[in-house]
N, CA, C and O atoms as CSV, one atom per row, in Angstrom:
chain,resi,resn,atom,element,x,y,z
A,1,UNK,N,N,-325.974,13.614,-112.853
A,1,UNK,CA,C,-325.435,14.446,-113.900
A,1,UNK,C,C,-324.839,13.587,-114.999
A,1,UNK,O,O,-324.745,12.373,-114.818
A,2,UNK,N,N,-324.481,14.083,-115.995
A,2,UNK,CA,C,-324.210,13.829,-117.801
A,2,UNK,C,C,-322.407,13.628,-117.173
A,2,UNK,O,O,-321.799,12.777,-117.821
A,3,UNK,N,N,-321.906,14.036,-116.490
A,3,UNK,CA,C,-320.487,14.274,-116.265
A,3,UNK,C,C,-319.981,15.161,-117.621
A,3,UNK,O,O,-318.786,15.371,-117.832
A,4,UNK,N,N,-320.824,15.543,-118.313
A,4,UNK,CA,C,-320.457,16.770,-119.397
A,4,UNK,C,C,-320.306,17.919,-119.189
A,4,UNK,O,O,-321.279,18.417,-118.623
A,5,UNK,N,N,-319.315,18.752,-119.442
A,5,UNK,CA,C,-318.687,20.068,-119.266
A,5,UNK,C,C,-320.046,20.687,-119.093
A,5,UNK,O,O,-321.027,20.387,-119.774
A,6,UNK,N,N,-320.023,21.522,-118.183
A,6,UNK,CA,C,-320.905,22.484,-117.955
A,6,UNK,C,C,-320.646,24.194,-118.311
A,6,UNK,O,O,-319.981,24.801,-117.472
A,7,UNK,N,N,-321.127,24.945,-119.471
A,7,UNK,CA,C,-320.845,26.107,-119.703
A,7,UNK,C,C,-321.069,27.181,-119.239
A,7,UNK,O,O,-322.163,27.568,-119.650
A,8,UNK,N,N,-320.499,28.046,-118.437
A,8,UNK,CA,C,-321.139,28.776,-118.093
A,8,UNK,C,C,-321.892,30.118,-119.241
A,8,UNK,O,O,-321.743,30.258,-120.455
A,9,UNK,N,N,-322.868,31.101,-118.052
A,9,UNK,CA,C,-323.047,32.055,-119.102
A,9,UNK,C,C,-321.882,33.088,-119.840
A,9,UNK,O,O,-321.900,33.632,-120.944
A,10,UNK,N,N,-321.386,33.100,-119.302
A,10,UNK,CA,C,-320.298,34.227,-119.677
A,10,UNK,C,C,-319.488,33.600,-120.989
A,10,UNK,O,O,-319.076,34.267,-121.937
A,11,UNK,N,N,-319.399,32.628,-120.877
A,11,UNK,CA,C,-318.395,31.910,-121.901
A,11,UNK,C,C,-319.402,32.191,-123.428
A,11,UNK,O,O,-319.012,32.298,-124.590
A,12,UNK,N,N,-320.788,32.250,-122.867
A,12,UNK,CA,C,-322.249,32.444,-124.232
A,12,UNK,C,C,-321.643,33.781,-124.865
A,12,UNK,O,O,-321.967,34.056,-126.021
A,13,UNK,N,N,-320.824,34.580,-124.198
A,13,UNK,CA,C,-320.971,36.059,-124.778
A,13,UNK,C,C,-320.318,36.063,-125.896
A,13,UNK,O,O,-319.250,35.455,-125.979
A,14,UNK,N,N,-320.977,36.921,-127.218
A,14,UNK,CA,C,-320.288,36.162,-128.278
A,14,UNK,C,C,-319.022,37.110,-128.837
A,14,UNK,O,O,-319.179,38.315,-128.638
A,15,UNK,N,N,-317.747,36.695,-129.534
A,15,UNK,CA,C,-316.815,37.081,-129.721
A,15,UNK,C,C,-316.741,38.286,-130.789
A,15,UNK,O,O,-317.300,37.992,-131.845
A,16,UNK,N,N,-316.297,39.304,-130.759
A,16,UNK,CA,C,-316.419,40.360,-131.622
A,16,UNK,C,C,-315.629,40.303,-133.261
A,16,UNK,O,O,-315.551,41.011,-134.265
A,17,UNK,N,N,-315.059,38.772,-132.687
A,17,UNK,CA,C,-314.575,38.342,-134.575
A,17,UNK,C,C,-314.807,38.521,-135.509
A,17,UNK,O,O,-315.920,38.105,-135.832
A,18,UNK,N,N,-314.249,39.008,-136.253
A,18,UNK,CA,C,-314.797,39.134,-138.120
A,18,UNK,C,C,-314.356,38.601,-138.745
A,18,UNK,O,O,-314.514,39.262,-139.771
A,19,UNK,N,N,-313.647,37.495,-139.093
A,19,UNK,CA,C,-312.999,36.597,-139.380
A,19,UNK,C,C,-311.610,37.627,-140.085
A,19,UNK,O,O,-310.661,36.994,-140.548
A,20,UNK,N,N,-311.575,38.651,-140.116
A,20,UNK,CA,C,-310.358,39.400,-140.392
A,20,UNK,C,C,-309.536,39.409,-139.550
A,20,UNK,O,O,-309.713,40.183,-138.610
A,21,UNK,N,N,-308.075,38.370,-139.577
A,21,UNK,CA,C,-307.458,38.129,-138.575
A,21,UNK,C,C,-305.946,38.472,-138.957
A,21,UNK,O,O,-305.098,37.641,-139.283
A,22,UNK,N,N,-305.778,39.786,-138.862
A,22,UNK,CA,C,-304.185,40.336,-139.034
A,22,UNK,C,C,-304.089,41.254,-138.137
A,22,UNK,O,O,-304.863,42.205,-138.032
A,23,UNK,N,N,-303.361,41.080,-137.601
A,23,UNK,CA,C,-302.528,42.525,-136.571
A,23,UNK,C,C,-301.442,43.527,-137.105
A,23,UNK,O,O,-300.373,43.499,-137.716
A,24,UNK,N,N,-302.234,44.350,-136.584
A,24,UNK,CA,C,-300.898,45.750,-137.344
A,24,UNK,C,C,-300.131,45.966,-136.352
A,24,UNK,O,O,-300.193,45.263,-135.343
A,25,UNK,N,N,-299.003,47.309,-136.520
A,25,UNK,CA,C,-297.901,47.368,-135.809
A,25,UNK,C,C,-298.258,47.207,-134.618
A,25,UNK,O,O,-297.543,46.500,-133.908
A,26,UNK,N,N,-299.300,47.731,-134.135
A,26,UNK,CA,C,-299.445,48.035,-132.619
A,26,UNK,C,C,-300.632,46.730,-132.420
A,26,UNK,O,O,-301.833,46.886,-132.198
A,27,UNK,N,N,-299.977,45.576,-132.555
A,27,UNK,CA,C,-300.567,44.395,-132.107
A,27,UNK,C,C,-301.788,44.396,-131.736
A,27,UNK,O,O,-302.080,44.100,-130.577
A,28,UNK,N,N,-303.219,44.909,-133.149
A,28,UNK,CA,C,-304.344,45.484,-133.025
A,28,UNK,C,C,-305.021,44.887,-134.123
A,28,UNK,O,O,-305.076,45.411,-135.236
A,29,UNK,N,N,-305.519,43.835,-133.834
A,29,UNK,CA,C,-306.065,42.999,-135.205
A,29,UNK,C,C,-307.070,44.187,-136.015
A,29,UNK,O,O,-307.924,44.777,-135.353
A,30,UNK,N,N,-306.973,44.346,-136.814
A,30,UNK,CA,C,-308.023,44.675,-138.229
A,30,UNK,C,C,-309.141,44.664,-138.344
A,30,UNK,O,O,-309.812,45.592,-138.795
A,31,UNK,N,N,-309.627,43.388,-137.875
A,31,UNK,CA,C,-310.788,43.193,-137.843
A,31,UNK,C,C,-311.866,43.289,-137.068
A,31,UNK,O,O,-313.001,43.558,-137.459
A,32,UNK,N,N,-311.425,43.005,-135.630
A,32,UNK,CA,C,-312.065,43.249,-134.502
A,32,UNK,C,C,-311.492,44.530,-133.895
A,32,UNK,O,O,-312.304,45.400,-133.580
A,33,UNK,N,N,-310.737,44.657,-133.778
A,33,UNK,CA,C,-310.107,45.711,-133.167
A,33,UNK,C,C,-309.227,45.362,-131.890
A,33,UNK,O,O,-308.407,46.162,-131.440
A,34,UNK,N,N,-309.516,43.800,-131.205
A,34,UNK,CA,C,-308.876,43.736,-130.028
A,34,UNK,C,C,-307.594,43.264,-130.127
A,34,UNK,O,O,-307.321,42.471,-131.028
A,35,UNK,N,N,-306.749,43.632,-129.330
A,35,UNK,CA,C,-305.303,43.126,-129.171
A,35,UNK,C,C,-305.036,41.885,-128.636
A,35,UNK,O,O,-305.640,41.311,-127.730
A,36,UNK,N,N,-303.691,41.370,-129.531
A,36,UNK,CA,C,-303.574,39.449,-129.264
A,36,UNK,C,C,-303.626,39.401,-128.238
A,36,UNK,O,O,-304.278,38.389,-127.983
A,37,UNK,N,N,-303.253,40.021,-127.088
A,37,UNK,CA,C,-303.416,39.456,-125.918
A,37,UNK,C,C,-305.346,39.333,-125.850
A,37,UNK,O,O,-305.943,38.325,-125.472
A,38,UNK,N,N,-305.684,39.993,-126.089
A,38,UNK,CA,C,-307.664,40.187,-125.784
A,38,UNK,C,C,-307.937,39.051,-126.367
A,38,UNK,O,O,-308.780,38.295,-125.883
A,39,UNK,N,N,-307.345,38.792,-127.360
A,39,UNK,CA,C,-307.919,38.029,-128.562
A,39,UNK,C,C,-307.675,36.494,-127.639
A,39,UNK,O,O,-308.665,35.836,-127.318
A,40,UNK,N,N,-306.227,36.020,-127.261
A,40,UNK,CA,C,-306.242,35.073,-126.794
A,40,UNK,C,C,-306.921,34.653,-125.651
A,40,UNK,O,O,-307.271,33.494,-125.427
A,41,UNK,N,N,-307.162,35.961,-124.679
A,41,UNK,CA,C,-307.688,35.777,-123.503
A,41,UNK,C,C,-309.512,35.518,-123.714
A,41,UNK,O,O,-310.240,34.758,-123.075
A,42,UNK,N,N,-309.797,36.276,-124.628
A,42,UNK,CA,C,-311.206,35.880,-125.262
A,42,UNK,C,C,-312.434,34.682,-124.021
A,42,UNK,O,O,-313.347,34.897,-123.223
A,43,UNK,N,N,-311.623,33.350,-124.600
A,43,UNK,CA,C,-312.479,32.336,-123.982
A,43,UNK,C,C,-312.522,32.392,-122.496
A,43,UNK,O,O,-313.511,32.097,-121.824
A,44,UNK,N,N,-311.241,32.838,-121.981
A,44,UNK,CA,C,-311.111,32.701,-120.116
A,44,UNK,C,C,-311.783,33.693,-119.463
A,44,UNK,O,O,-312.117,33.504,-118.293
A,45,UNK,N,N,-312.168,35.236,-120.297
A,45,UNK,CA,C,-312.723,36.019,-119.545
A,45,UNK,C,C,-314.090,36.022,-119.225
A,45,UNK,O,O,-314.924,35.438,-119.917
A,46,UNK,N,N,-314.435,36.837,-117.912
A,46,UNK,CA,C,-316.115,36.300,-117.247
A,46,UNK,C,C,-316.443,37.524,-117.976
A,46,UNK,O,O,-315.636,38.203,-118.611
A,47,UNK,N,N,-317.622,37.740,-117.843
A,47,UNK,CA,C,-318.457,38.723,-118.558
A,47,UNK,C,C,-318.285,40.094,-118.948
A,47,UNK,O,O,-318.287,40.578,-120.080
A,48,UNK,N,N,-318.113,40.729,-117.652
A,48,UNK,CA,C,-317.577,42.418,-116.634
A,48,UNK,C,C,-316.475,42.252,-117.777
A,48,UNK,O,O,-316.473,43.052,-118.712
A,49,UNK,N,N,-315.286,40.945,-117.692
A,49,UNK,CA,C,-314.028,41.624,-118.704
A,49,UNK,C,C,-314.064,41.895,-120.045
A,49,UNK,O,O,-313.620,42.887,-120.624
A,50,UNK,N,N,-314.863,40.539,-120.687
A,50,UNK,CA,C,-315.470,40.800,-121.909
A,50,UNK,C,C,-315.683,41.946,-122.469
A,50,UNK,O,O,-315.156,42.406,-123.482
A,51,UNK,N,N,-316.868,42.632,-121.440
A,51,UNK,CA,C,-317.464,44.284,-121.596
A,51,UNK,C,C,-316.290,45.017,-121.738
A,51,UNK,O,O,-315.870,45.667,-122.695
A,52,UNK,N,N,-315.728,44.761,-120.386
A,52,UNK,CA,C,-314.299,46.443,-120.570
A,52,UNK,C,C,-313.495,46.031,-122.420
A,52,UNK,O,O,-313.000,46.805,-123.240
A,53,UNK,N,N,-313.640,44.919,-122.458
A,53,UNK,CA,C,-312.651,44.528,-123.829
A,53,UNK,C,C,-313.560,45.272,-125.014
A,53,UNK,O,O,-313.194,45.941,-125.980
A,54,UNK,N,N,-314.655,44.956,-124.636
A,54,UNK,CA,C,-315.451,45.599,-125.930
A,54,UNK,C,C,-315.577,47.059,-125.975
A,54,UNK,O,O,-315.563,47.702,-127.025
A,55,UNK,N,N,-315.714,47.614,-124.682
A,55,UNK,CA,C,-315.511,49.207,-124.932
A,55,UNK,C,C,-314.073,49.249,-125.071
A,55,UNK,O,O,-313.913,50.347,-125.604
A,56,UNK,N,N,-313.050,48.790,-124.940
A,56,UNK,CA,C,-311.867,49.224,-125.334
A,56,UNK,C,C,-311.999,49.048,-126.991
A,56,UNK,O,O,-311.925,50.042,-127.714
A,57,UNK,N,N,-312.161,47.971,-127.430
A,57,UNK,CA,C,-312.857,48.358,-128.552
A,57,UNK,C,C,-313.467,48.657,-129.789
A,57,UNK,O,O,-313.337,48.463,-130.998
A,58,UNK,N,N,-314.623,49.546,-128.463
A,58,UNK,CA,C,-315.247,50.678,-129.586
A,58,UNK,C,C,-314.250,51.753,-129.666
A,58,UNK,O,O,-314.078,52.310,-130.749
A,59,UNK,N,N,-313.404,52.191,-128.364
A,59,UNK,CA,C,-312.282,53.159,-128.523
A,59,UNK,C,C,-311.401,53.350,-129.530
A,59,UNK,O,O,-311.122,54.512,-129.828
A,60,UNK,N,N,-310.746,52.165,-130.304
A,60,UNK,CA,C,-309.927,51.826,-130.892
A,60,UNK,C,C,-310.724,52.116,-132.433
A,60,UNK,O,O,-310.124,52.750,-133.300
A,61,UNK,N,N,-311.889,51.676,-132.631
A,61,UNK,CA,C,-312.581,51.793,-133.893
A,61,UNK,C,C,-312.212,52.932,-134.733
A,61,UNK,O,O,-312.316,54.013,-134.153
A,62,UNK,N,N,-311.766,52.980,-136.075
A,62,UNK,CA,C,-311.900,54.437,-136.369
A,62,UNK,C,C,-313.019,55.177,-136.210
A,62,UNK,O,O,-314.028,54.534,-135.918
A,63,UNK,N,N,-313.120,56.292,-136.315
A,63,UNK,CA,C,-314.183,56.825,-136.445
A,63,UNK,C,C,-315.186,57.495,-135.068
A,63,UNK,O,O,-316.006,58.403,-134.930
A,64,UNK,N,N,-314.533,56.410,-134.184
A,64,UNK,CA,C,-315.204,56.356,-132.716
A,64,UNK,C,C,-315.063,57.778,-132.362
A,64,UNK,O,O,-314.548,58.362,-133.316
A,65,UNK,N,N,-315.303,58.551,-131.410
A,65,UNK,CA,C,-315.159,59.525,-130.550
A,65,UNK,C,C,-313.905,59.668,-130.140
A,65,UNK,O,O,-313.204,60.599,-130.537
A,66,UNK,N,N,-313.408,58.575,-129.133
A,66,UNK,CA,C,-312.674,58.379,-128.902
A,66,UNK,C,C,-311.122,58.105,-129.092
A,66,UNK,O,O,-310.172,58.209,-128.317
A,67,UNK,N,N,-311.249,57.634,-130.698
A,67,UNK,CA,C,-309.616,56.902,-130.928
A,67,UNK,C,C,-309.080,58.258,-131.632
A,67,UNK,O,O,-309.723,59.218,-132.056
A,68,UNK,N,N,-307.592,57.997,-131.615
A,68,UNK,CA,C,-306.710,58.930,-131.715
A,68,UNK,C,C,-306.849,58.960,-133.266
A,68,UNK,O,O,-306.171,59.744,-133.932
């Protein structure tokens, strides 16, 4: 072996960033929609969490079905 970091797949999944990076009151960036905690956790999560982060969301999106 290279002794070079090996990536896994999950880490490939790509980030829902928009480079719009402000959080409103309810610690809910603007741009993506995910919360600083999501946002920081981003790189550590495996795939499955990624997903639940991304349907959380689409929840959050205006417009969605879902958001309040």
């Amino acid at each position: 072996m290279s002794g070079g970091k090996t990536v896994s797949v999950d880490s490939q999944m790509a980030s829902p960033c928009t480079g719009l990076c402000k959080l409103d009151a309810n610690n809910v960036c603007l741009g993506c929609f995910r919360t600083g905690h999501e946002i920081r956790a981003w790189r550590d999560l495996d795939s499955a969490q990624k997903s639940d982060v991304l349907e959380r969301v689409k929840e959050r999106k205006p417009g969605s079905d879902t958001a309040d």
